[in-house]
C-alpha positions in Angstrom: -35.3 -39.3 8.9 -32.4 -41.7 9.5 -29.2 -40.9 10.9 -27.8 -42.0 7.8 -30.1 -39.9 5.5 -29.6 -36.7 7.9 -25.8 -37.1 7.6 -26.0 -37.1 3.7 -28.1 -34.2 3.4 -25.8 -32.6 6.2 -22.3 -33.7 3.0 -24.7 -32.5 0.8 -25.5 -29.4 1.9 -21.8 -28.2 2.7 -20.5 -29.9 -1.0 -23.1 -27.8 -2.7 -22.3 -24.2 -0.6 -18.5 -24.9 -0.9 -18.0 -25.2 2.6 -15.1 -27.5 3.4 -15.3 -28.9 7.1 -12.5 -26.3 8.3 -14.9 -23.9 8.1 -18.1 -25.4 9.0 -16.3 -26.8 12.2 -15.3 -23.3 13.1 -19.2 -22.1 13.3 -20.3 -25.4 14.9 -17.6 -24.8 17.6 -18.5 -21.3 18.5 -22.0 -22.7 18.9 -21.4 -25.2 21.2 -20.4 -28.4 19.2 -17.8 -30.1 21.2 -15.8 -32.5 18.4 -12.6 -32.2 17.1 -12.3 -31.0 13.2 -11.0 -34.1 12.5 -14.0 -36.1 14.3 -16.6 -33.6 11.9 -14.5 -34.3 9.0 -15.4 -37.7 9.8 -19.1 -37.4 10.5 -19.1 -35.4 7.2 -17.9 -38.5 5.3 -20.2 -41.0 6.9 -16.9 -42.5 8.7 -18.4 -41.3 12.4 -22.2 -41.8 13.6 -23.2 -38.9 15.9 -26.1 -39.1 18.2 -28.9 -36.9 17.5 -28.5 -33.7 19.0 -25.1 -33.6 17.5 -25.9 -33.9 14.2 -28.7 -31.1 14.8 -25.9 -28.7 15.9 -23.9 -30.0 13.1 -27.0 -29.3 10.5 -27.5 -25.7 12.3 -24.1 -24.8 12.3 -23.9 -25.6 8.4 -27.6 -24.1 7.8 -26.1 -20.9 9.6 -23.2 -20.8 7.5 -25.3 -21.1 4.1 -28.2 -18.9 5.2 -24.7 -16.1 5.3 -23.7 -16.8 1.9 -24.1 -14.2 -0.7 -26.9 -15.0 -3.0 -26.2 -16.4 -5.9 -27.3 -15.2 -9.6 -31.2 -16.5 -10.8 -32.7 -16.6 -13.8 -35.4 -14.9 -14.4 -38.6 -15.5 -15.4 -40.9 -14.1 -18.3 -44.8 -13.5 -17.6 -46.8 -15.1 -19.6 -49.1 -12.2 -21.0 -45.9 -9.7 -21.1 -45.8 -7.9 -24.7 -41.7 -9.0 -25.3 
């Protein structure tokens, strides 16, 4: 994986689970991270390379924050020999 495609999955990720970089920046900050919001903010938008391990605490941090989401609706599915 390139640093490129990691930090797209990374704007990905947070656009999908609503998460604007205020909040993910809180997480990554209590975990460690050492940038500013305003340097995430940047990273998030493909404005700021970040070396490896960064992006890793970046990608954990956001993973963290998803994996505490409540769970959305799912459709469900219908067995194929039911009798409905």
């Amino acid at each position: 994986m390139t640093a490129q495609t990691q930090q797209h999955s990374t704007w990905l990720a947070a656009h999908h689970a609503d998460l604007l970089a205020r909040d993910l920046w809180l997480h990554y900050f209590s975990i460690g991270g050492y940038l500013t919001e305003f340097e995430l903010d940047a990273y998030l938008h493909g404005m700021l390379p970040l070396p490896q391990g960064e992006r890793n605490t970046v990608a954990l941090a956001l993973n963290e924050l998803i994996d505490d989401l409540p769970r959305r609706p799912r459709a469900d599915y219908v067995q194929a020999w039911s009798s409905d």
